[in-house]
VOPAVEX-611311 format. One record per residue (C-alpha): chain; x, y, z; residue in three letters. Coordinates in Angstrom, 3 decimals. Layout:
REM VOPAVEX-611311
mol A x X y Y z Z type Ala
...
This chain:
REM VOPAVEX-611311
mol A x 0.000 y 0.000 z 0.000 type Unk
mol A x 3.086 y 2.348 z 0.654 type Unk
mol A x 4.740 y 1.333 z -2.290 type Unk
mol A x 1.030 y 2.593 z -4.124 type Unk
mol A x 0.648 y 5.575 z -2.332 type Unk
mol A x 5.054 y 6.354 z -2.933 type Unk
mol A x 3.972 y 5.830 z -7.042 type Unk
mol A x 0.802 y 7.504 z -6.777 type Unk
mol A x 2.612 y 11.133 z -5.448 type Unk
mol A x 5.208 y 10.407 z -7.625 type Unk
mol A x 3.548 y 10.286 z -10.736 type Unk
mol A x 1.513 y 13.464 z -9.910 type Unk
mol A x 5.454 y 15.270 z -8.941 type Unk
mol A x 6.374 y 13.959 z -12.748 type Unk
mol A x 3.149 y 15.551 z -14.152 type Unk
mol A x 3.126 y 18.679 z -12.418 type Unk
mol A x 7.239 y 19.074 z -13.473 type Unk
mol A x 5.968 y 18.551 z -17.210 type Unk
mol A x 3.572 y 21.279 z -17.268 type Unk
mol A x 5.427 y 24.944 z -18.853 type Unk
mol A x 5.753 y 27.850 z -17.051 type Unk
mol A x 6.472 y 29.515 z -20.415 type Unk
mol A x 5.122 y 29.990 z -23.988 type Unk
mol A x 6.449 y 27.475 z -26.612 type Unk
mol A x 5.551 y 28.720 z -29.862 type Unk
mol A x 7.138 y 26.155 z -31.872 type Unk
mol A x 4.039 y 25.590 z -33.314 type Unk
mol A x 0.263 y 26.258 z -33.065 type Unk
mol A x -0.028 y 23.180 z -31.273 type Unk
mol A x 2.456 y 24.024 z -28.307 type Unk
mol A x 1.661 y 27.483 z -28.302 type Unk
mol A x -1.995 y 26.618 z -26.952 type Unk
mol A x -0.704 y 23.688 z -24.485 type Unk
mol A x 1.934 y 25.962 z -22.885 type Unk
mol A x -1.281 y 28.240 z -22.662 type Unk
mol A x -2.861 y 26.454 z -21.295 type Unk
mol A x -0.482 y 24.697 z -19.081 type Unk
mol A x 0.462 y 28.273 z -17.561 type Unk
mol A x -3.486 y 29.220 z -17.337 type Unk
mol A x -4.336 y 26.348 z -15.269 type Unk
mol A x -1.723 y 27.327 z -12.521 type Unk
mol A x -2.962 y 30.280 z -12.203 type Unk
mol A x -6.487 y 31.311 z -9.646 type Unk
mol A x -9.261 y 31.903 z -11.327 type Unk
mol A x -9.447 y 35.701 z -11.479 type Unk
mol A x -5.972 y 35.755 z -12.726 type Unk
mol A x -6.939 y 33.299 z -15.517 type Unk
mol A x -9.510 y 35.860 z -16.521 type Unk
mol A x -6.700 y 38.451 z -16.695 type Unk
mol A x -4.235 y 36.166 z -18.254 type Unk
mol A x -6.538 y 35.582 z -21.427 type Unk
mol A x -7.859 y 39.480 z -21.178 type Unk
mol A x -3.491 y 40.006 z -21.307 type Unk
mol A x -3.417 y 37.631 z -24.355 type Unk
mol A x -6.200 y 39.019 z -26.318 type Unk
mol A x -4.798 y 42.533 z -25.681 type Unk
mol A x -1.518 y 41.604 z -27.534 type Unk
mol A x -3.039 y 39.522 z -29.842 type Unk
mol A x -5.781 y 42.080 z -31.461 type Unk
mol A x -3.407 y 45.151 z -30.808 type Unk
mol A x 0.540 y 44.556 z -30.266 type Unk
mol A x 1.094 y 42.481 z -33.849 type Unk
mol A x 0.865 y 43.747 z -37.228 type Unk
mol A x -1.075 y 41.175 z -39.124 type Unk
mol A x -3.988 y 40.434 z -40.573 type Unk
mol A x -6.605 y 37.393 z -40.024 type Unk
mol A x -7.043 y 35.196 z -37.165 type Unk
mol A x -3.951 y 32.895 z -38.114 type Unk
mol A x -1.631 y 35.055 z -39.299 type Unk
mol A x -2.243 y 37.319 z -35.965 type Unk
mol A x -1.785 y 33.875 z -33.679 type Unk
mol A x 1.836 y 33.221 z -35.239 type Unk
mol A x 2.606 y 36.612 z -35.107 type Unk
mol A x 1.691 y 36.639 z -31.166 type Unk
mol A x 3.527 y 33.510 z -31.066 type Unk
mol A x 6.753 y 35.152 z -31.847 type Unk
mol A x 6.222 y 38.224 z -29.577 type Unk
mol A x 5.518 y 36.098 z -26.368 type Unk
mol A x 7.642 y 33.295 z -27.309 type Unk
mol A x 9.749 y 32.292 z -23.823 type Unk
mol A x 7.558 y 34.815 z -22.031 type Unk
mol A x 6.668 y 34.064 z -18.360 type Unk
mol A x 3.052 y 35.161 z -17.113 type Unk
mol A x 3.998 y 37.986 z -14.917 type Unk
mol A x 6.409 y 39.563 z -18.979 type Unk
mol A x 2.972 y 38.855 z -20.943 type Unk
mol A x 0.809 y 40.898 z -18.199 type Unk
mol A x 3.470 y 43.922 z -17.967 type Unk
mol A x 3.534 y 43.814 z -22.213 type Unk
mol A x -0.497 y 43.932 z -22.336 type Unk
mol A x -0.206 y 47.258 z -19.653 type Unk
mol A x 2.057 y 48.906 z -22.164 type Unk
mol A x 0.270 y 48.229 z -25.336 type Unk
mol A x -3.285 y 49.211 z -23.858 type Unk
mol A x -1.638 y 52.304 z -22.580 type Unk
mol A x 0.178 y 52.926 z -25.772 type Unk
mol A x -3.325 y 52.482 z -27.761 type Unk
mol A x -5.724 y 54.267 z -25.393 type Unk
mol A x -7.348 y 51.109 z -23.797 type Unk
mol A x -9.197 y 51.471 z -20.581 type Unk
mol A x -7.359 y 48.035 z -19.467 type Unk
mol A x -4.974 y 47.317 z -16.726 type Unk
mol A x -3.616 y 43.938 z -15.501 type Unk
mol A x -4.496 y 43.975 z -11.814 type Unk
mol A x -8.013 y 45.752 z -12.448 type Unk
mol A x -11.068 y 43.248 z -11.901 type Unk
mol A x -12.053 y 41.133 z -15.096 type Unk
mol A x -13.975 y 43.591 z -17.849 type Unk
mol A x -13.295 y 42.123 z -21.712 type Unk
mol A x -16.075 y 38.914 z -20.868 type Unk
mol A x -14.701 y 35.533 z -21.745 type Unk
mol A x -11.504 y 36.092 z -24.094 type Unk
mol A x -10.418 y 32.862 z -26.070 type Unk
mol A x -7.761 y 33.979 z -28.437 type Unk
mol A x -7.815 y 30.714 z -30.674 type Unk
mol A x -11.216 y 30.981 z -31.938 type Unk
mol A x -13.797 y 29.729 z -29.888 type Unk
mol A x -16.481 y 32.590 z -30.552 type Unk
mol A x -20.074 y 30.945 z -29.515 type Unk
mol A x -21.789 y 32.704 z -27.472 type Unk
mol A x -21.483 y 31.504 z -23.360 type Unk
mol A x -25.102 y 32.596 z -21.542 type Unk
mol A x -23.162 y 35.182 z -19.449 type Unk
mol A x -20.938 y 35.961 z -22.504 type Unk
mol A x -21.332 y 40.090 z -22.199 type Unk
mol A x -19.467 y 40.113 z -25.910 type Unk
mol A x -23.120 y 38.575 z -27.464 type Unk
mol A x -24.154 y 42.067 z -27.771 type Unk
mol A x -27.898 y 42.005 z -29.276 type Unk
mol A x -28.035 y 45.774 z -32.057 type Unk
mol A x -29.414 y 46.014 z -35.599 type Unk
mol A x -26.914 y 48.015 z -37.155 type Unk
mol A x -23.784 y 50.801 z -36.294 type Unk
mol A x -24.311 y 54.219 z -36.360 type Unk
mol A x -21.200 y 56.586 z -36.921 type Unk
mol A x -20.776 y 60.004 z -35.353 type Unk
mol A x -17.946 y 62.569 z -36.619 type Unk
mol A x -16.764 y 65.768 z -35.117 type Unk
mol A x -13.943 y 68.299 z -35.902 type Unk
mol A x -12.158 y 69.098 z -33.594 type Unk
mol A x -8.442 y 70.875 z -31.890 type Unk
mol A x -9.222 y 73.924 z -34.145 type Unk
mol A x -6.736 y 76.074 z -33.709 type Unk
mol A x -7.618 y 79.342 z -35.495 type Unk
mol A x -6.841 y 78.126 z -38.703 type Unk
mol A x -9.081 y 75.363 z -38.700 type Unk
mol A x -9.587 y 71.648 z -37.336 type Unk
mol A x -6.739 y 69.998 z -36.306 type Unk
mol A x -8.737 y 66.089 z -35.990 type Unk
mol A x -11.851 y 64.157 z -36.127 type Unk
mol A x -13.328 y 62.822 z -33.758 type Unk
mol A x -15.046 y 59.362 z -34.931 type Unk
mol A x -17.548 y 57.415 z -32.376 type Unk
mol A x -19.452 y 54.851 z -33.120 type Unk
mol A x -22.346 y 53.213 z -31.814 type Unk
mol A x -24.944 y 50.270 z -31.836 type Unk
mol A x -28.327 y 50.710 z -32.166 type Unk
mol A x -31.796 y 49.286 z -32.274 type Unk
mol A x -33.997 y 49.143 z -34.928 type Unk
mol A x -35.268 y 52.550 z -33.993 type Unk
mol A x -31.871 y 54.271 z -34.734 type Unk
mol A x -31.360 y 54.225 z -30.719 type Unk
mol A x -28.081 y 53.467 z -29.329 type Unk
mol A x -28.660 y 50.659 z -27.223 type Unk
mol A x -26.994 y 49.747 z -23.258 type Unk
mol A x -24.624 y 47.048 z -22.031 type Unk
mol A x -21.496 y 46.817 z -20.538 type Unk
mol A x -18.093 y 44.862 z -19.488 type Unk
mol A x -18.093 y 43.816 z -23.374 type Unk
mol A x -15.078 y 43.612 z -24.846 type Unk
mol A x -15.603 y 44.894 z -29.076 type Unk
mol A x -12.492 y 44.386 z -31.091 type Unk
mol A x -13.290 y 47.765 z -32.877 type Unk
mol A x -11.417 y 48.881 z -36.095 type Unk
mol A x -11.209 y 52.220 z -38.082 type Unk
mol A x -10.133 y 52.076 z -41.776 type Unk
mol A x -9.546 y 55.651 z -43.240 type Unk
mol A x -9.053 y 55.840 z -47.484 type Unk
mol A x -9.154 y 58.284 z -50.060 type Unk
mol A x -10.048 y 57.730 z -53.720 type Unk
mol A x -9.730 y 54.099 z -52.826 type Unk
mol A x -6.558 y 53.794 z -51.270 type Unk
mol A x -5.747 y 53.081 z -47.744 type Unk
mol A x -4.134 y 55.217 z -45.650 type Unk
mol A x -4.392 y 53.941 z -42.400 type Unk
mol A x -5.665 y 51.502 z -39.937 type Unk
mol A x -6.220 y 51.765 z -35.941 type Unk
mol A x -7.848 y 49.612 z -33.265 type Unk
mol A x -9.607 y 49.561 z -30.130 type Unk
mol A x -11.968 y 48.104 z -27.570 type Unk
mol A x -15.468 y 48.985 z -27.242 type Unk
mol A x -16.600 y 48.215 z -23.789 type Unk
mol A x -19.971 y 49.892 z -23.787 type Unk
mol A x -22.018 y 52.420 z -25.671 type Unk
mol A x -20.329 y 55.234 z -24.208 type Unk
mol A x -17.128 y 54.687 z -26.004 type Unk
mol A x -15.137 y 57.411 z -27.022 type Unk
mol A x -14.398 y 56.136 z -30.499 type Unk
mol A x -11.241 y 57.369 z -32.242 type Unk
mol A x -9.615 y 61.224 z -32.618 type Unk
mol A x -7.573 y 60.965 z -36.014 type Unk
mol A x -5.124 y 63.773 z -36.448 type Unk
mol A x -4.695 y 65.006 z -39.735 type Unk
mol A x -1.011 y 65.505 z -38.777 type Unk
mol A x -1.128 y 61.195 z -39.315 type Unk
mol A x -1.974 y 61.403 z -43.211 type Unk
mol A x 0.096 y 62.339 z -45.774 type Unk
mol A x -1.190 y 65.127 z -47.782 type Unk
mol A x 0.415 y 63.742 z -51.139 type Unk
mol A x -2.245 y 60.748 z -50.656 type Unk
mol A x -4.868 y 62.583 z -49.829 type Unk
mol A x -7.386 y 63.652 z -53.541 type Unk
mol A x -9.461 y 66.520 z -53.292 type Unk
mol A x -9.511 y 66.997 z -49.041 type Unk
mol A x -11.857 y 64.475 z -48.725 type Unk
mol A x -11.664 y 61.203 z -46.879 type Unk
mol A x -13.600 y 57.979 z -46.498 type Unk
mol A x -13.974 y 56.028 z -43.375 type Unk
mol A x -15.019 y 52.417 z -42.525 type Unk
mol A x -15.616 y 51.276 z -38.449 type Unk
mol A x -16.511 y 47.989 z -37.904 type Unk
mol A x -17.616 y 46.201 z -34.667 type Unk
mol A x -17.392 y 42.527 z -33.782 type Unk
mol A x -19.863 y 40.891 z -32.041 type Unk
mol A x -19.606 y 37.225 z -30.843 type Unk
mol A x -22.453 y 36.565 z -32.746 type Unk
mol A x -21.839 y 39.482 z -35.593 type Unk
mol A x -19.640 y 41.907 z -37.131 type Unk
mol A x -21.253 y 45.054 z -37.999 type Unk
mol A x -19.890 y 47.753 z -40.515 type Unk
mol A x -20.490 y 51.199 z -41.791 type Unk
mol A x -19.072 y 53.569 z -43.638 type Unk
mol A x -18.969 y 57.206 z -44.468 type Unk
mol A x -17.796 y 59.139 z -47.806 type Unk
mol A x -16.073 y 61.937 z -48.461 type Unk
mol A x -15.520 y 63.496 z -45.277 type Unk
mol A x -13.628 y 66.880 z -45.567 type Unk
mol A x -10.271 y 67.568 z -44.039 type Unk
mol A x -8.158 y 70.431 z -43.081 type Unk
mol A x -5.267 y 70.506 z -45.938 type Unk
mol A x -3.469 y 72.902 z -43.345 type Unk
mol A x -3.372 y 70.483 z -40.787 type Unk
mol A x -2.365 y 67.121 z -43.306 type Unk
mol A x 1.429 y 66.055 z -42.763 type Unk
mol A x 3.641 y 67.800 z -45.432 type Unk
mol A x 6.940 y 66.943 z -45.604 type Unk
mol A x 9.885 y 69.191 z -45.247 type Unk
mol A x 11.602 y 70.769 z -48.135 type Unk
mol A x 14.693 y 69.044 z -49.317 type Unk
mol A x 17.464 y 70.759 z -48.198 type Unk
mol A x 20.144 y 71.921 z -50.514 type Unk
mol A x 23.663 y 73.379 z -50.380 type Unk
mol A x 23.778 y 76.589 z -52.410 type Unk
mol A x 27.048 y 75.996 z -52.828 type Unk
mol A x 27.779 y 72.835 z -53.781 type Unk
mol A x 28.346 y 71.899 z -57.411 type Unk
mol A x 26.788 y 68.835 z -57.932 type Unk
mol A x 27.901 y 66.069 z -60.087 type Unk
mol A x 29.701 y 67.215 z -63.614 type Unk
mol A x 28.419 y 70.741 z -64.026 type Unk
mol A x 28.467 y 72.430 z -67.198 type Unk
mol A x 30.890 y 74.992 z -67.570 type Unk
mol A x 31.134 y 78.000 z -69.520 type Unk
mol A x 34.897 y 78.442 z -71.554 type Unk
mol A x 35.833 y 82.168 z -70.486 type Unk
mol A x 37.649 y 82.889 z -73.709 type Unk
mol A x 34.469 y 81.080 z -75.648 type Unk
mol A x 31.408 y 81.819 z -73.876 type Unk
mol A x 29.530 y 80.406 z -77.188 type Unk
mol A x 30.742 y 77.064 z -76.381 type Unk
mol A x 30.843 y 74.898 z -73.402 type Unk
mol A x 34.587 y 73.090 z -71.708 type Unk
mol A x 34.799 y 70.016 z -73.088 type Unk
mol A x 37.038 y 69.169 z -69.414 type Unk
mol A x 35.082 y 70.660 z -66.755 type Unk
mol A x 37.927 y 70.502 z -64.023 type Unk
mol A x 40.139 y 73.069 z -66.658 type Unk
mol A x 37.929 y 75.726 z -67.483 type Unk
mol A x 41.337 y 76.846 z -69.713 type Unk
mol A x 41.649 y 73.803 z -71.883 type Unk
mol A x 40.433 y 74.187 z -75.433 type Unk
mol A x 36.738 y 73.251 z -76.753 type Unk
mol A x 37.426 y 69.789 z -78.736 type Unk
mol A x 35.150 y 68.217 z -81.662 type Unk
mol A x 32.845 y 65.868 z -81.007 type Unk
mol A x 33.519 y 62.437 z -82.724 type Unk
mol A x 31.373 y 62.003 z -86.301 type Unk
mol A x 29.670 y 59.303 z -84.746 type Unk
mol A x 28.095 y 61.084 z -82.132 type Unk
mol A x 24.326 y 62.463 z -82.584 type Unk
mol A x 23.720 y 66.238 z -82.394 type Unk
mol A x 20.573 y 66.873 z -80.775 type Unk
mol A x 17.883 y 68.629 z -83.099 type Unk
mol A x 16.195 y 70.265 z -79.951 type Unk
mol A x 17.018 y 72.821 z -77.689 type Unk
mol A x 18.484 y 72.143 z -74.447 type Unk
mol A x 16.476 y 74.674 z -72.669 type Unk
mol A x 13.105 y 72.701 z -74.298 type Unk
mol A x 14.563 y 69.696 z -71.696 type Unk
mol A x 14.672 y 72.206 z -68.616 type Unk
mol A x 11.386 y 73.458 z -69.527 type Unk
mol A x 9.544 y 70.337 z -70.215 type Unk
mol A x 11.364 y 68.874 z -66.672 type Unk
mol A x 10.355 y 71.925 z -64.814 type Unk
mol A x 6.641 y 72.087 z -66.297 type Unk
mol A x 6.967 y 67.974 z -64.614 type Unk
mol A x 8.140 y 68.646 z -61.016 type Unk
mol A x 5.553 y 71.150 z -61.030 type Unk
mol A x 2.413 y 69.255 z -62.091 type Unk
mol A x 4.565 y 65.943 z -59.749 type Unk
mol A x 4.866 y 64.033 z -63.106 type Unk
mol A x 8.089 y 63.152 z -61.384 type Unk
mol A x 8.815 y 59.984 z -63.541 type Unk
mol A x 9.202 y 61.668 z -66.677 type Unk
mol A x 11.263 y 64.169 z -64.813 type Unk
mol A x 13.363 y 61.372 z -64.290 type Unk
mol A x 13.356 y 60.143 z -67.392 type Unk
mol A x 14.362 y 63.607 z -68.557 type Unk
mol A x 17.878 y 63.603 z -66.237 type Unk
mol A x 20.717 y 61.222 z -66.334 type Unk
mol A x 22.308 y 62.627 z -63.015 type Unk
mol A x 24.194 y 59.812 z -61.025 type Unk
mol A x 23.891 y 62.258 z -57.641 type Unk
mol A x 20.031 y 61.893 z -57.992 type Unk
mol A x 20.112 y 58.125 z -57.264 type Unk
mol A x 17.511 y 55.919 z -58.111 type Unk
mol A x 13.785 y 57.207 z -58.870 type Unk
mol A x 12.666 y 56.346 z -55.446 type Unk
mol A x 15.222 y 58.732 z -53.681 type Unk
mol A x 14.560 y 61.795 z -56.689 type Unk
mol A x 10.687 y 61.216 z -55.776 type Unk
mol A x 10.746 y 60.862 z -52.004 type Unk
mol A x 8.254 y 63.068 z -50.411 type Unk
mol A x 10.621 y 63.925 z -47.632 type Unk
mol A x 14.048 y 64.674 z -49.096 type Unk
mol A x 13.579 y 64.894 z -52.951 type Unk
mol A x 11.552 y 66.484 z -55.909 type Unk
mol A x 8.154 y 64.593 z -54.305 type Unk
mol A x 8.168 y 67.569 z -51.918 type Unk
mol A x 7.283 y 70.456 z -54.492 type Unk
mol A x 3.725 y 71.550 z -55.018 type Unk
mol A x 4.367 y 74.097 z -57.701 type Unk
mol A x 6.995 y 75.586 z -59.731 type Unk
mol A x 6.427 y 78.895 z -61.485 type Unk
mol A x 9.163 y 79.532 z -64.403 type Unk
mol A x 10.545 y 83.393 z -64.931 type Unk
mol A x 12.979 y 82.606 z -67.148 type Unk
mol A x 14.928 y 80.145 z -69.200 type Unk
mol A x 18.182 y 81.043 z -71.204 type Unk
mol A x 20.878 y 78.493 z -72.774 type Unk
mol A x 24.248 y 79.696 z -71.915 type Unk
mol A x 26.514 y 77.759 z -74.642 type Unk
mol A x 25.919 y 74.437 z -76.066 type Unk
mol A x 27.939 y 72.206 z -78.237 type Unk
mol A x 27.859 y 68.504 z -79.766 type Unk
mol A x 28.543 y 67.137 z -76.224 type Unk
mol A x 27.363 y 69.678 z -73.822 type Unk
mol A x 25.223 y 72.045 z -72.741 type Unk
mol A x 24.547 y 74.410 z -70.284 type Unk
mol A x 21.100 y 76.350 z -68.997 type Unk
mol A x 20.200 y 78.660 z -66.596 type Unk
mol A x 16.973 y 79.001 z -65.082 type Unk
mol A x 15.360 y 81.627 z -62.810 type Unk
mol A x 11.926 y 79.831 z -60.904 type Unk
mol A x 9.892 y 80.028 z -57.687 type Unk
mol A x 9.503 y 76.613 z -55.857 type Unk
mol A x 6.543 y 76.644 z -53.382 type Unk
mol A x 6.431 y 73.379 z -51.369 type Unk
mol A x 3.678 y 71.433 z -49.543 type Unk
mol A x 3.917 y 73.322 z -46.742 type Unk
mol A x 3.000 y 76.880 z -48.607 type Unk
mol A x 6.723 y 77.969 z -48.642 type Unk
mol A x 8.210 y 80.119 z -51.601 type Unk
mol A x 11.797 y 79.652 z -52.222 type Unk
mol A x 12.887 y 82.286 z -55.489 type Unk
mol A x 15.936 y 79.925 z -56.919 type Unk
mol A x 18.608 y 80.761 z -59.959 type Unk
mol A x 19.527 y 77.470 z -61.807 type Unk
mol A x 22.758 y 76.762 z -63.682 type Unk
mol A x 21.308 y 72.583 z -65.198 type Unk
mol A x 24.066 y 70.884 z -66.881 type Unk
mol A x 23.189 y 69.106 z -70.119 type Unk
mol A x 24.781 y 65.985 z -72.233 type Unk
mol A x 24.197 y 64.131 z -75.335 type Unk
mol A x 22.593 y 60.991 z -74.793 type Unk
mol A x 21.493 y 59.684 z -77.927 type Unk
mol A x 21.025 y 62.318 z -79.758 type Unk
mol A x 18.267 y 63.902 z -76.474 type Unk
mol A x 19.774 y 66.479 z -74.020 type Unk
mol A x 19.838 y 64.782 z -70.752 type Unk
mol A x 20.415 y 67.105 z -67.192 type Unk
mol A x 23.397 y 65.695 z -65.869 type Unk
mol A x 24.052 y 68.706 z -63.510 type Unk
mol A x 22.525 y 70.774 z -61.426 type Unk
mol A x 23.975 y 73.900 z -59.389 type Unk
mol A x 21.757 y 76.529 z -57.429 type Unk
mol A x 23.446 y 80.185 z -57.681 type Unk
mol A x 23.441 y 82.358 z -55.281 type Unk
């Protein structure tokens, strides 16, 4: 009987010692065993809080979309992770997103499964009985020159339009925001009763270069255990003072950028064929090179009259500038051509030009996204590519 009793504990030490005290996420498999090995040590109330910590990072500290891809993604955040690391990371992320959650506040999301077990329990406060979602909108943060935000709230109602009660639910609710059919941002939050204070998005957040016409669309969706309601609204207007605009690249007015054309100062007709000895002598261009029928002012024109309606890929297409880099870095919004709203042109003269070379100046006003006028004077270096002028340089004057 001893000996039964000795086999009996020991079997229940063995079991006990096999149970995790961390998350494996080697797989689906023993990412829901160590689960729900570490759940079952835990009291009750802290069990509650333990899948209210889970669902937390699941629905809101990953980047991915659908059910799956969000439970491998929360796999590799928590992966290793003791109870008392995934509680502390669920307090930061619902502080970071504006959740009215903490880890040692009672129980207040309802019964949170985060691998997919959505029927409805009889106490389950997530089975939230509406007919449809209303969506409310306000400007707001105006600052003298206009809104600043919107605020966004939505709300279920009855069939009578009326928003109806509950609480201690716990809504996954999302905002999508688009313009002309794009996407241009996503946010989430919880919806624990019909008081919810719904989403402020800040203009400052969207690019103005994405947004057509200063309007906006926006889609809110709320699920349900039982449902997932949806509505939208279109064209929404927005502050184009307030959108983000990015800076103005900045440029050294006295730096010669690559290969600059330069004028021969006993030949100003012509152009040095060695730019680093503005003495040597003009030379002839091989008979197998193409002159170019055109103008090279037409190509500083026609790339000018580009940047300013932000046809930036045939102003590309117009240069052959190695300091430019790549079309994504003479584009970018931030630090490149992709900042310029407008260019107005005063004047446009060729300063010599020959077989090989060529040389323009320019006198413009650049405004940028931001309303700023900068009055600029141009030297553009040109070459023969082909038989087309191509701007190879380009130097602001003082």
């Amino acid at each position: 009987m001893k000996k039964f009793s000795f086999l009996l504990v020991f079997s229940l030490l063995f079991f006990t010692a096999c149970k995790k005290d961390h998350v494996d996420a080697t797989n689906t498999k023993t990412l829901q065993s160590s689960i729900n090995d570490m759940t079952s040590s835990l009291p009750t109330i802290k069990q509650i809080k333990f899948n209210e910590a889970l669902y937390i990072l699941k629905t809101f500290g990953v980047d991915a979309e659908g059910d799956i891809n969000e439970l491998k993604a929360l796999g590799q955040l928590i992966n290793g992770k003791k109870v008392p690391e995934i509680m502390a990371m669920a307090d930061e992320v619902a502080q970071k997103n504006g959740i009215e959650w903490a880890s040692t506040a009672p129980p207040s999301l309802g019964e949170m499964n985060i691998f997919g077990d959505e029927k409805a329990k009889e106490s389950d406060p997530n089975d939230v009985k509406a007919s449809s979602l209303s969506i409310i909108t306000r400007p707001t943060g105006d600052n003298g020159s206009g809104p600043t935000a919107l605020q966004i709230i939505p709300r279920l109602v009855d069939n009578a339009g009326n928003p109806i009660s509950f609480t201690g639910a716990g809504l996954e609710t999302t905002l999508e925001v688009f313009s002309n059919g794009v996407k241009l941002s996503t946010a989430k939050n919880l919806m624990q009763d019909n008081n919810f204070k719904g989403f402020n998005l800040k203009f400052s957040s969207i690019a103005a270069s994405k947004v057509i016409d200063n309007k906006i669309d926006i889609t809110v969706s709320v699920k349900t255990t039982a449902k997932t309601f949806k509505m939208s609204k279109i064209g929404i207007d927005v502050n184009p003072t307030a959108l983000k605009v990015p800076a103005p690249p900045k440029v050294d007015s006295t730096a010669v950028v690559q290969d600059p054309a330069m004028m021969d100062p006993n030949n100003p007709g012509t152009v040095a064929a060695n730019p680093t000895d503005p003495n040597a002598p003009a030379t002839s261009t091989p008979a197998a090179s193409k002159q170019p029928s055109a103008d090279p002012k037409t190509t500083v024109s026609r790339f000018l009259n580009n940047v300013s309606s932000q046809n930036l890929k045939a102003a590309f297409d117009a240069s052959n500038n190695p300091s430019w880099g790549s079309y994504e870095s003479f584009s970018n919004p931030t630090s490149g051509f992709g900042s310029v709203k407008n260019v107005t042109v005063k004047n446009i003269t060729t300063n010599g030009v020959n077989t090989n070379n060529a040389s323009v100046n320019a006198t413009y006003d650049v405004t940028d996204k931001n309303g700023k006028t900068t009055s600029l004077k141009v030297t553009f270096g040109l070459k023969n590519v082909n038989g087309d002028w191509k701007i190879s340089s380009y130097k602001i004057n003082p």
